[in-house]
N, CA, C and O atoms as CSV, one atom per row, in Angstrom:
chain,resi,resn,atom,element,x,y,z
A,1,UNK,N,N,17.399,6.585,-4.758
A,1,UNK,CA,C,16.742,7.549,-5.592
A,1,UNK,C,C,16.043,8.611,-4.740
A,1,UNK,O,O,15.827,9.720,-5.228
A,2,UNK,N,N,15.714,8.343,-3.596
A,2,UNK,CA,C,14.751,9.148,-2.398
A,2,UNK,C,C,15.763,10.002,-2.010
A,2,UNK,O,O,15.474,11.158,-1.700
A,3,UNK,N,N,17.243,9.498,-1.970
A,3,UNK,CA,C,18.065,10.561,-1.197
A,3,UNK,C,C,18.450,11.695,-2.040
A,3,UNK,O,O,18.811,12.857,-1.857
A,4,UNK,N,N,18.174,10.693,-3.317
A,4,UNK,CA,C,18.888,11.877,-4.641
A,4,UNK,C,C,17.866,12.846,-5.261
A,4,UNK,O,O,18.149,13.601,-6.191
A,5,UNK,N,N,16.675,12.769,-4.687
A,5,UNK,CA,C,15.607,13.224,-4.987
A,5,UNK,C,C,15.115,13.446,-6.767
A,5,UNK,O,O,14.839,14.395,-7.501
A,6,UNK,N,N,15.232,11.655,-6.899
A,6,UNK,CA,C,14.902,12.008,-8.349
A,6,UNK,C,C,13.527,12.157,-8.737
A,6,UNK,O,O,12.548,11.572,-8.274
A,7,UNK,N,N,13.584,13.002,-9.633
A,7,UNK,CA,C,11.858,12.949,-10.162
A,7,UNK,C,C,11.652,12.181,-11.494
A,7,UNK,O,O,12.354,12.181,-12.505
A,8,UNK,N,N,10.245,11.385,-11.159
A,8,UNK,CA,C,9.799,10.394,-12.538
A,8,UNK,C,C,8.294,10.629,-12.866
A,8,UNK,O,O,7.299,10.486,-12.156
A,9,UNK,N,N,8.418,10.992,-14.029
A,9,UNK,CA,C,6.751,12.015,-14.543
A,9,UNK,C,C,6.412,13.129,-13.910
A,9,UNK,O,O,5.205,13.372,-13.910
A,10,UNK,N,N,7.199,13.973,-13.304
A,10,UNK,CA,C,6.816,14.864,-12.241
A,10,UNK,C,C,6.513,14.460,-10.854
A,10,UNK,O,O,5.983,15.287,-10.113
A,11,UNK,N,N,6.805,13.225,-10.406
A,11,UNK,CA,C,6.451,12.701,-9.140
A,11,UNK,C,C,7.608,12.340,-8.317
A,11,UNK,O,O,8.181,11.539,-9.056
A,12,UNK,N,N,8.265,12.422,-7.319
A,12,UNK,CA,C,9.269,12.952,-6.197
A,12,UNK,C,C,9.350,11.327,-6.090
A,12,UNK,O,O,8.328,10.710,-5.790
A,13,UNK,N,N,10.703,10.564,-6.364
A,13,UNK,CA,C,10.763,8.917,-5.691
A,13,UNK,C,C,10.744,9.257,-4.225
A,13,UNK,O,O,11.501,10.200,-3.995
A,14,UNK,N,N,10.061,8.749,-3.046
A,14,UNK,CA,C,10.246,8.986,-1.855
A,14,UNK,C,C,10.299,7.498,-1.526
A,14,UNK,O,O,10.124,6.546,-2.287
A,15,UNK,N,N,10.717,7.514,0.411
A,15,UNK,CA,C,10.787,6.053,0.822
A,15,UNK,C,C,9.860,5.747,0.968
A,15,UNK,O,O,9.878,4.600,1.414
A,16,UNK,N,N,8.524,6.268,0.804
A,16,UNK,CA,C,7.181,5.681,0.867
A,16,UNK,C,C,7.201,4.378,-0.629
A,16,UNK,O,O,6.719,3.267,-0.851
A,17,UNK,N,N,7.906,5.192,-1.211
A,17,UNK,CA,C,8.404,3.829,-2.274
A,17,UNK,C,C,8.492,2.643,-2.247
A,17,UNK,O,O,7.838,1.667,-2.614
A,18,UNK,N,N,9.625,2.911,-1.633
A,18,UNK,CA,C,10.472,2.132,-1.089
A,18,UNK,C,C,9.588,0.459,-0.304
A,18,UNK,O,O,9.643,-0.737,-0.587
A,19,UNK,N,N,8.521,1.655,1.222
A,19,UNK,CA,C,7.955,0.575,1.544
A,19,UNK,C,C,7.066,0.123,0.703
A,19,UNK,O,O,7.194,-1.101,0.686
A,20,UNK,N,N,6.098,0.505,-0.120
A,20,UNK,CA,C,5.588,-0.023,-1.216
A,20,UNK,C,C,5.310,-1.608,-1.939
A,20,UNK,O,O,4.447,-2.483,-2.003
A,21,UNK,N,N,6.658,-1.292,-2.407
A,21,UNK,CA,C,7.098,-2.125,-3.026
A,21,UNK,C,C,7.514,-3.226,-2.090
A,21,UNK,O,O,6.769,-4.192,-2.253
A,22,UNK,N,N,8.443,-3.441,-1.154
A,22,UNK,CA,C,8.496,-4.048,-0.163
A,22,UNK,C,C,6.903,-4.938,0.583
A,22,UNK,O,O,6.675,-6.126,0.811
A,23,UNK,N,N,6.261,-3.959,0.730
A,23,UNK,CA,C,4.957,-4.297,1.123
A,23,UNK,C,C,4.162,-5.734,-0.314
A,23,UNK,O,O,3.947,-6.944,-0.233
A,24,UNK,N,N,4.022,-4.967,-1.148
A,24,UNK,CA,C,3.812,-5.899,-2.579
A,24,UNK,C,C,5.190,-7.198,-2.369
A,24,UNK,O,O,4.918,-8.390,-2.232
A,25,UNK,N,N,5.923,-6.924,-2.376
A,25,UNK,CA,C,6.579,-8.278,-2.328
A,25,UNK,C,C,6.635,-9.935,-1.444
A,25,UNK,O,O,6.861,-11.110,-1.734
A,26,UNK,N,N,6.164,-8.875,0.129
A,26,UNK,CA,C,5.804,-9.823,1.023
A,26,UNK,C,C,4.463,-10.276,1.491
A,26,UNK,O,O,4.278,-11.268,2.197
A,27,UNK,N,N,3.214,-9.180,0.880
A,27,UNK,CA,C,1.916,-9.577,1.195
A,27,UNK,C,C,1.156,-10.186,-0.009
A,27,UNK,O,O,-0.072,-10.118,-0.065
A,28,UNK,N,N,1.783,-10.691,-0.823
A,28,UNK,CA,C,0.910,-11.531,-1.869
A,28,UNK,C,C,-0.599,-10.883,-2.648
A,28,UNK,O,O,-1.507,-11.538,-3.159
A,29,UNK,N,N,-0.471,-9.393,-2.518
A,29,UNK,CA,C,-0.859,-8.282,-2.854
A,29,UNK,C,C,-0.501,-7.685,-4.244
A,29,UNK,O,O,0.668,-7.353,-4.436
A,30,UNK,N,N,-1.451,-7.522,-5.252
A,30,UNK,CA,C,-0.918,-7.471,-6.808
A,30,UNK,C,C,-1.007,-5.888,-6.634
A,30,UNK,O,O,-1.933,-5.356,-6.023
A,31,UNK,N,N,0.051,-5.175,-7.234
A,31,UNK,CA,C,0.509,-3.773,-7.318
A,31,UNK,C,C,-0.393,-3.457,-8.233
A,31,UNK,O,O,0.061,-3.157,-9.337
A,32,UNK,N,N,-2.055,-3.429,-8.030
A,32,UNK,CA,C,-3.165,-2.320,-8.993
A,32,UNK,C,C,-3.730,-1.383,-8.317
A,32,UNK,O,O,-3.689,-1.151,-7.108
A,33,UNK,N,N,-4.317,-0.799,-9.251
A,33,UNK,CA,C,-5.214,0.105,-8.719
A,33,UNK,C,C,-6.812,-0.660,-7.390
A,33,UNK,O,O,-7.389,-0.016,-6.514
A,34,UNK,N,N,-7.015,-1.949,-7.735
A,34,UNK,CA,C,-8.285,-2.534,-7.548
A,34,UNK,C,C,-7.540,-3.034,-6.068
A,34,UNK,O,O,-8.325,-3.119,-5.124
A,35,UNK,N,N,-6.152,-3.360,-5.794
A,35,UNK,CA,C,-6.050,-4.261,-4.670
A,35,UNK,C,C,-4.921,-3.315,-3.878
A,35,UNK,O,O,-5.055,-2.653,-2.849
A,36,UNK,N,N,-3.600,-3.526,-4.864
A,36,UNK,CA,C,-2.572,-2.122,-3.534
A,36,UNK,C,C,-3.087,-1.162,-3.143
A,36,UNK,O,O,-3.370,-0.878,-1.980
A,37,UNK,N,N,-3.295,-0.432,-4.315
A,37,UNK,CA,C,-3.460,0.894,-4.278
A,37,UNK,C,C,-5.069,1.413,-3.784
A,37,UNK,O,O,-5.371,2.601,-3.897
A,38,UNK,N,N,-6.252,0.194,-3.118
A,38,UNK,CA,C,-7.249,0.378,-2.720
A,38,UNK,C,C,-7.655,-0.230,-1.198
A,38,UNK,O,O,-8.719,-0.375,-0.596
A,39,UNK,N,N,-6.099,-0.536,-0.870
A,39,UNK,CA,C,-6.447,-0.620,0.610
A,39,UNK,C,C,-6.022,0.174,1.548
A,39,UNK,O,O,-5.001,0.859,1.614
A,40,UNK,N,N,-7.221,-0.030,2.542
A,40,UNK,CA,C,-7.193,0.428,3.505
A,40,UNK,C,C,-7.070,0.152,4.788
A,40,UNK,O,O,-7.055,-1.043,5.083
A,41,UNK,N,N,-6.932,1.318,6.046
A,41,UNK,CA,C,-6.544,0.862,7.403
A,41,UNK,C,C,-7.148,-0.310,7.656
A,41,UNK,O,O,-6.501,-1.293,8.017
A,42,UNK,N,N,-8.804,-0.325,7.445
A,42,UNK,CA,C,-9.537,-0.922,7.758
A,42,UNK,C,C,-9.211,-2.504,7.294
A,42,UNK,O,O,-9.545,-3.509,7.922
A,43,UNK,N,N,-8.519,-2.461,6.111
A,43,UNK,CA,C,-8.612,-3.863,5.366
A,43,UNK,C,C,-7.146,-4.736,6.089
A,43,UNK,O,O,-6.830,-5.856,5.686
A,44,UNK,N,N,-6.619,-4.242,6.834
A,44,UNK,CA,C,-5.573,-4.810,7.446
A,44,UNK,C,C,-6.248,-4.962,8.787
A,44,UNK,O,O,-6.808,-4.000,9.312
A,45,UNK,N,N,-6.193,-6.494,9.512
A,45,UNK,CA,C,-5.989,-7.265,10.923
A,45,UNK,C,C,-4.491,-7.496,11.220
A,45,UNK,O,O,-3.852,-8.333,10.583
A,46,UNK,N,N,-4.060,-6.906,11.984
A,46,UNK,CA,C,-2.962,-7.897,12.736
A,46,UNK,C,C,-2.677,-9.301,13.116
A,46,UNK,O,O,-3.365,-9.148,14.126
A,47,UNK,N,N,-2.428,-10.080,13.181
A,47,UNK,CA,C,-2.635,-11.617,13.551
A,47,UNK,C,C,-1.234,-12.047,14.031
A,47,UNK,O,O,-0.233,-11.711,13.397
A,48,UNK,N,N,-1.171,-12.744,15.081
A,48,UNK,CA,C,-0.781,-13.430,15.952
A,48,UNK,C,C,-0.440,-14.866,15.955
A,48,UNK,O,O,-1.551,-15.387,16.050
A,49,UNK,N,N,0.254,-15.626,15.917
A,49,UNK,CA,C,1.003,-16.971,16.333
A,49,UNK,C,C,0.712,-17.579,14.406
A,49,UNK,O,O,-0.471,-17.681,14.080
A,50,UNK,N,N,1.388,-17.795,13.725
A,50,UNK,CA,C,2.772,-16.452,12.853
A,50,UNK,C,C,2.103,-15.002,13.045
A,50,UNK,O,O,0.915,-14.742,12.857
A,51,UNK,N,N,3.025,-14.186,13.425
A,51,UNK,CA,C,2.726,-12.387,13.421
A,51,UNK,C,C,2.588,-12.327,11.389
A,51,UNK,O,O,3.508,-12.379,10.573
A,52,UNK,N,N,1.539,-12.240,11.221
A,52,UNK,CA,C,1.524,-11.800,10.258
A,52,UNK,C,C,0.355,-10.419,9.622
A,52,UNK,O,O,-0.229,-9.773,10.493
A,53,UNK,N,N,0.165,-10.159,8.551
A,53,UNK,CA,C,-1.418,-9.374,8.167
A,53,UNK,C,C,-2.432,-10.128,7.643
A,53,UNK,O,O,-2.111,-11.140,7.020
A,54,UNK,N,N,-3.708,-9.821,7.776
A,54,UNK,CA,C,-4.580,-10.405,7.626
A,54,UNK,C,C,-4.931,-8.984,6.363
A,54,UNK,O,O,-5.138,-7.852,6.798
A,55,UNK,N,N,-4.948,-9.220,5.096
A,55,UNK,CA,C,-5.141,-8.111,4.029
A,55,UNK,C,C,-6.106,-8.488,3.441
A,55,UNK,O,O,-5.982,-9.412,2.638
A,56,UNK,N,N,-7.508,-7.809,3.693
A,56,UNK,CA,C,-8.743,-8.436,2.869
A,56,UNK,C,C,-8.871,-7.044,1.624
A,56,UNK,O,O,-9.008,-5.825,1.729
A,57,UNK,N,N,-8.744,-7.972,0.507
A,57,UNK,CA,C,-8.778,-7.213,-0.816
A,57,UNK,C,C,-10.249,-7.679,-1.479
A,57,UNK,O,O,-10.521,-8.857,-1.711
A,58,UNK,N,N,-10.942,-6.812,-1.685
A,58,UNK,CA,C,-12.525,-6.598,-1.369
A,58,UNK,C,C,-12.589,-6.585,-3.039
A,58,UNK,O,O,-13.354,-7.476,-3.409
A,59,UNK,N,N,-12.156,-6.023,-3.886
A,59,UNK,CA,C,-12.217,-5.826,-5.176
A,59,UNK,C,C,-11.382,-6.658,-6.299
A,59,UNK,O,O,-11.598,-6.425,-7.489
A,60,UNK,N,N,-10.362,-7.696,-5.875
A,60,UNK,CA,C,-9.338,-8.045,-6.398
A,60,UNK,C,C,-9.058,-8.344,-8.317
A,60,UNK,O,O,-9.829,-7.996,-9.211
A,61,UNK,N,N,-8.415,-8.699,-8.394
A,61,UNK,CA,C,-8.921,-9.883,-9.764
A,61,UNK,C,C,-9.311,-11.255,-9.984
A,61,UNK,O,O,-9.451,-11.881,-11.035
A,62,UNK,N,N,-9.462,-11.606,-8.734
A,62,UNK,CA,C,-9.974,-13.054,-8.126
A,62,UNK,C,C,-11.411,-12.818,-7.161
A,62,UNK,O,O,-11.952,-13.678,-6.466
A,63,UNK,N,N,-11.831,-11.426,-7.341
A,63,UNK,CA,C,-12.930,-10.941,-6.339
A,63,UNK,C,C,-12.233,-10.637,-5.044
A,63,UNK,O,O,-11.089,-10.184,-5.015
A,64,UNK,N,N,-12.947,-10.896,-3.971
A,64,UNK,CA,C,-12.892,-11.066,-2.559
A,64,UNK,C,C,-12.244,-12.161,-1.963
A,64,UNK,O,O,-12.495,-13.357,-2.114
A,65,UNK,N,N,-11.137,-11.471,-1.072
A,65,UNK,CA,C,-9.940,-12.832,-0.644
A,65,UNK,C,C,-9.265,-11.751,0.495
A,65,UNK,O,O,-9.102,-10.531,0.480
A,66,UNK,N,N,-9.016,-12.619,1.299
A,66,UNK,CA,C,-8.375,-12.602,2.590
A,66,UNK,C,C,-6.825,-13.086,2.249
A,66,UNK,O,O,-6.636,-14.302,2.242
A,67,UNK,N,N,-5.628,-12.153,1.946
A,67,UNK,CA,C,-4.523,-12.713,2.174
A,67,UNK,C,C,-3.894,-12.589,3.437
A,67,UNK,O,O,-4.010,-11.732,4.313
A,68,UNK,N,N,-3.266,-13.521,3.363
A,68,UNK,CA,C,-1.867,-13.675,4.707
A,68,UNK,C,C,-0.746,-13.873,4.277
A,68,UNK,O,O,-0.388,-14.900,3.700
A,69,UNK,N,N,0.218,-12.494,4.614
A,69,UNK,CA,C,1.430,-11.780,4.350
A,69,UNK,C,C,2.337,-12.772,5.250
A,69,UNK,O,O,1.935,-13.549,6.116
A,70,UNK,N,N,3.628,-12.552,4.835
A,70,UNK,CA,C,4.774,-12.634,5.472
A,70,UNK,C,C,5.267,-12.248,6.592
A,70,UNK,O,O,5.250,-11.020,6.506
A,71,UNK,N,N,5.820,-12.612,7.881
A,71,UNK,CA,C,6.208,-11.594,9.273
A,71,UNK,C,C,7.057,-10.625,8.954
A,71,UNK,O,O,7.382,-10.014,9.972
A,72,UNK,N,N,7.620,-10.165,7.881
A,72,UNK,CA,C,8.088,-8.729,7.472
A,72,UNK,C,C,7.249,-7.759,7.377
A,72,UNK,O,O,7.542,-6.597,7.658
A,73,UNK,N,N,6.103,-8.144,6.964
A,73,UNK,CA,C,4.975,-7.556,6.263
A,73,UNK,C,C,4.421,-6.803,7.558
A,73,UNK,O,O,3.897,-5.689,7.527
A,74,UNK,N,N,4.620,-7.594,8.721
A,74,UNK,CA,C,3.463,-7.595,9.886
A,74,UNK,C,C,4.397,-6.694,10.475
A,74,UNK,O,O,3.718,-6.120,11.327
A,75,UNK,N,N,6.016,-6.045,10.547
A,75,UNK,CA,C,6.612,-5.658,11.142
A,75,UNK,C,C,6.523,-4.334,10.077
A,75,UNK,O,O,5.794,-3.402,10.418
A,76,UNK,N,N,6.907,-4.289,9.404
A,76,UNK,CA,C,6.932,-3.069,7.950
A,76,UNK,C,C,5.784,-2.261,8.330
A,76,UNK,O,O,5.863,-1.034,8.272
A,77,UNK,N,N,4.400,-3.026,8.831
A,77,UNK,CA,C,3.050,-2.163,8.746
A,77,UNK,C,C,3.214,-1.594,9.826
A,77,UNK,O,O,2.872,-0.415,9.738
A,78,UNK,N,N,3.679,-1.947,11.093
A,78,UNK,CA,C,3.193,-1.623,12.094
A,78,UNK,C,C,4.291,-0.557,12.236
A,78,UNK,O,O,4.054,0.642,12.384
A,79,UNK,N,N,5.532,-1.116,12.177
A,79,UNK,CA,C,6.548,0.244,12.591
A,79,UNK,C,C,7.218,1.252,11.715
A,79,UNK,O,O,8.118,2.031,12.033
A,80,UNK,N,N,6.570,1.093,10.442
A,80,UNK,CA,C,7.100,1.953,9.280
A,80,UNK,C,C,5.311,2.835,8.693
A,80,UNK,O,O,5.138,4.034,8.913
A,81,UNK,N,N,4.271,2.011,8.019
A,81,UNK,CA,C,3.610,2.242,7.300
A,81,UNK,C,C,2.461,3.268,8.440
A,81,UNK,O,O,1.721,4.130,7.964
A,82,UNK,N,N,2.518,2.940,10.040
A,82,UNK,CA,C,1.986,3.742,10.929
A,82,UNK,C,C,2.394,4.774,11.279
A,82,UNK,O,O,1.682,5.744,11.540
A,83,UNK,N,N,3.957,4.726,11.360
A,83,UNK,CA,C,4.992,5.830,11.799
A,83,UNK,C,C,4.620,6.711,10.565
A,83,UNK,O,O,4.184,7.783,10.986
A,84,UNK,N,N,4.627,6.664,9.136
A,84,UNK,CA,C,4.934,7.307,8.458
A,84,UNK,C,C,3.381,8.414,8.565
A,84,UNK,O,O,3.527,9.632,8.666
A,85,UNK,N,N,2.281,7.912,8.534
A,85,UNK,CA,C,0.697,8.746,9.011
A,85,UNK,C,C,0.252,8.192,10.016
A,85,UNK,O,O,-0.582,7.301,9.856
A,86,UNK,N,N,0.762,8.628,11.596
A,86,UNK,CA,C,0.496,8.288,12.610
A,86,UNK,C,C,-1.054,8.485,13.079
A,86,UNK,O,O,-1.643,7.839,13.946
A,87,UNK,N,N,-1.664,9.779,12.103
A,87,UNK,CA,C,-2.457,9.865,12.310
A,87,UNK,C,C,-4.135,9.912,11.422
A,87,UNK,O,O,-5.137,10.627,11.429
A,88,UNK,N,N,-3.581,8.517,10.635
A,88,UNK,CA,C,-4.311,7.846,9.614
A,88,UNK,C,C,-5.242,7.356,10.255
A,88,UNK,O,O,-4.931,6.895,11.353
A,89,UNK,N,N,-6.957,7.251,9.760
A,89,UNK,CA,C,-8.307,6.938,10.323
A,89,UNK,C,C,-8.317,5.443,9.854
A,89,UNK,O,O,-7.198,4.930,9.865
A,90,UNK,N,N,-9.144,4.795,9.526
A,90,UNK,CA,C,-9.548,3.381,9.011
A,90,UNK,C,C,-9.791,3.545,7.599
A,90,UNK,O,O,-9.165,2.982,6.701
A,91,UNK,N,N,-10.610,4.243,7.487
A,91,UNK,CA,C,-10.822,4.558,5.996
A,91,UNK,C,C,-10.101,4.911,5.066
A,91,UNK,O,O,-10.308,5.031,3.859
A,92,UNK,N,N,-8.821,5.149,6.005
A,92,UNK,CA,C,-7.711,6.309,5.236
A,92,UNK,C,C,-7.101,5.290,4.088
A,92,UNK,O,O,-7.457,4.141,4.347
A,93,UNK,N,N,-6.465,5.350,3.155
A,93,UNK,CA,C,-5.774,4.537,1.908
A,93,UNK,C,C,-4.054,4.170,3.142
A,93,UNK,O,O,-3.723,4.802,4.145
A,94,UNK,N,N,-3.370,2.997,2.514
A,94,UNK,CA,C,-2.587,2.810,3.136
A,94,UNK,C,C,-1.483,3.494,2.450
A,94,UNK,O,O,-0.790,4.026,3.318
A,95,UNK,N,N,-1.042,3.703,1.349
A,95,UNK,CA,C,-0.071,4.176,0.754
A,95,UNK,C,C,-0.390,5.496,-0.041
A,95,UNK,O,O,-1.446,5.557,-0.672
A,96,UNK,N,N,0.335,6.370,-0.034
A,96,UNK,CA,C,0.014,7.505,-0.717
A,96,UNK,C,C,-1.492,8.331,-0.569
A,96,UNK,O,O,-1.974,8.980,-1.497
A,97,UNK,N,N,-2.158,8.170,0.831
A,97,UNK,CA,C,-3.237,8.546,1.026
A,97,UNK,C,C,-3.602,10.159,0.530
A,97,UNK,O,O,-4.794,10.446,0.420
A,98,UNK,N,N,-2.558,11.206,0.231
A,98,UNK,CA,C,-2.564,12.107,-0.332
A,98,UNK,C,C,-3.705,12.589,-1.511
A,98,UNK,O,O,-4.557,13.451,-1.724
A,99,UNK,N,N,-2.867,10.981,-2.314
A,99,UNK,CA,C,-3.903,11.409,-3.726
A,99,UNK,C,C,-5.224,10.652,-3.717
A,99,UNK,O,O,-4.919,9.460,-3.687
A,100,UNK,N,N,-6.901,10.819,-3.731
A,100,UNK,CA,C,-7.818,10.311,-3.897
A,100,UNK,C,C,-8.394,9.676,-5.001
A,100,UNK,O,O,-9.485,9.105,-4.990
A,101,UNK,N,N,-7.536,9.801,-6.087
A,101,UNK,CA,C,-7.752,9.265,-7.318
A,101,UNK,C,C,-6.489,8.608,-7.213
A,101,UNK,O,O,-5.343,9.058,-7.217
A,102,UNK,N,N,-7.197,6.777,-7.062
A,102,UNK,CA,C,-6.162,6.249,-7.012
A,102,UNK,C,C,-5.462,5.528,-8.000
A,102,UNK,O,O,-4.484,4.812,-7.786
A,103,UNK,N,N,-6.077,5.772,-9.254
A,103,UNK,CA,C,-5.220,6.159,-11.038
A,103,UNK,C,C,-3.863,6.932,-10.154
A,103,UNK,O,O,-2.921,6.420,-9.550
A,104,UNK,N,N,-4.155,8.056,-10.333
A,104,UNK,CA,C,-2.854,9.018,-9.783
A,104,UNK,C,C,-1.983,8.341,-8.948
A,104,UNK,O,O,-0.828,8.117,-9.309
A,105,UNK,N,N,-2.441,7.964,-7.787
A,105,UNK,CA,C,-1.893,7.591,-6.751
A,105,UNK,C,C,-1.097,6.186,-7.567
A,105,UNK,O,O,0.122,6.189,-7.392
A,106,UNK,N,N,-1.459,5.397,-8.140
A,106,UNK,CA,C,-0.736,4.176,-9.101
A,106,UNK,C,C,-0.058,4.547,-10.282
A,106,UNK,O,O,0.697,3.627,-10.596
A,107,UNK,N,N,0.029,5.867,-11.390
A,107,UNK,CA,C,1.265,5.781,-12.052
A,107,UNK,C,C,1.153,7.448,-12.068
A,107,UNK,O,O,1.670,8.039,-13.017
A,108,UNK,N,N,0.628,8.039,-11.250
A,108,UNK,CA,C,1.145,9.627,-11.158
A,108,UNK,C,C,0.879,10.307,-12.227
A,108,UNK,O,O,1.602,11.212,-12.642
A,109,UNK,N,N,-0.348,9.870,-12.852
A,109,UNK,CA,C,-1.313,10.387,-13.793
A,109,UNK,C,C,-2.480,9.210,-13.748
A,109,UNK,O,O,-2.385,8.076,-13.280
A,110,UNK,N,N,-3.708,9.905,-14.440
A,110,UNK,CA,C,-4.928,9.482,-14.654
A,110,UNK,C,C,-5.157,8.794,-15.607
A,110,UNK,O,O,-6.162,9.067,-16.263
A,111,UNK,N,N,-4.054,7.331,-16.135
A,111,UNK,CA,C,-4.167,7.084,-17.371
A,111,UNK,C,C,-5.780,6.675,-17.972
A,111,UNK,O,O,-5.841,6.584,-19.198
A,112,UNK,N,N,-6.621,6.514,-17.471
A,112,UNK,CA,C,-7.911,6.283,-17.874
A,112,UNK,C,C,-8.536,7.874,-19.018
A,112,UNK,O,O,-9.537,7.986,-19.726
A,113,UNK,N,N,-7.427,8.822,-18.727
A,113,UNK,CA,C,-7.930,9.792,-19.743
A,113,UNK,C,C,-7.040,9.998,-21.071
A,113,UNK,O,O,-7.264,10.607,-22.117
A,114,UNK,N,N,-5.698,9.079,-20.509
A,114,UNK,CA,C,-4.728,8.937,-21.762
A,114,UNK,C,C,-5.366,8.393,-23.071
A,114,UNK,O,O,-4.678,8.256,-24.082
């Protein structure tokens, strides 16, 4: 869909998609606004002997929890999700750091005003 450049609600499918979703599948990370779509550089550790992420989701629907992702997860972040904003701060959002309203940034409108 990224190559074909389709558009859905006015929003461009890109491979940032792509990793996305990928990312949600292997880090045990629920695709919301409160946990995907609110982390940050900061909330990811690297970890070592399994290579995996250390993803602390500060807001969750279970509260505060420390997950540990899959070694895809740990390879996806480092050589895709860095490459893609090499020059992303800590604070920065991990996906779609563009949009600051991260309503938008999760279905490409503000449904809280729908």
């Amino acid at each position: 869909m990224a190559e074909e450049k389709v558009i859905v609600r006015g929003v461009p499918v890109t491979e940032e998609l792509h990793d996305l979703i990928r990312f949600v599948l292997t880090s045990f990370v629920r695709p919301t606004v409160t946990e995907l779509y609110a982390l940050k550089h900061n909330d990811i550790t690297l970890a070592e002997r399994p290579r995996r992420l250390l993803v602390t989701v500060r807001k969750g629907k279970t509260g505060y929890r420390v997950a540990n992702t899959m070694i895809s997860t740990y390879f996806l972040y480092k050589n895709y999700i860095r490459r893609r904003y090499p020059k992303a701060k800590g604070e920065d959002y991990i996906f779609l750091p563009q949009y600051k309203n991260r309503h938008t940034a999760a279905w490409g409108t503000d449904r809280r005003v729908l």
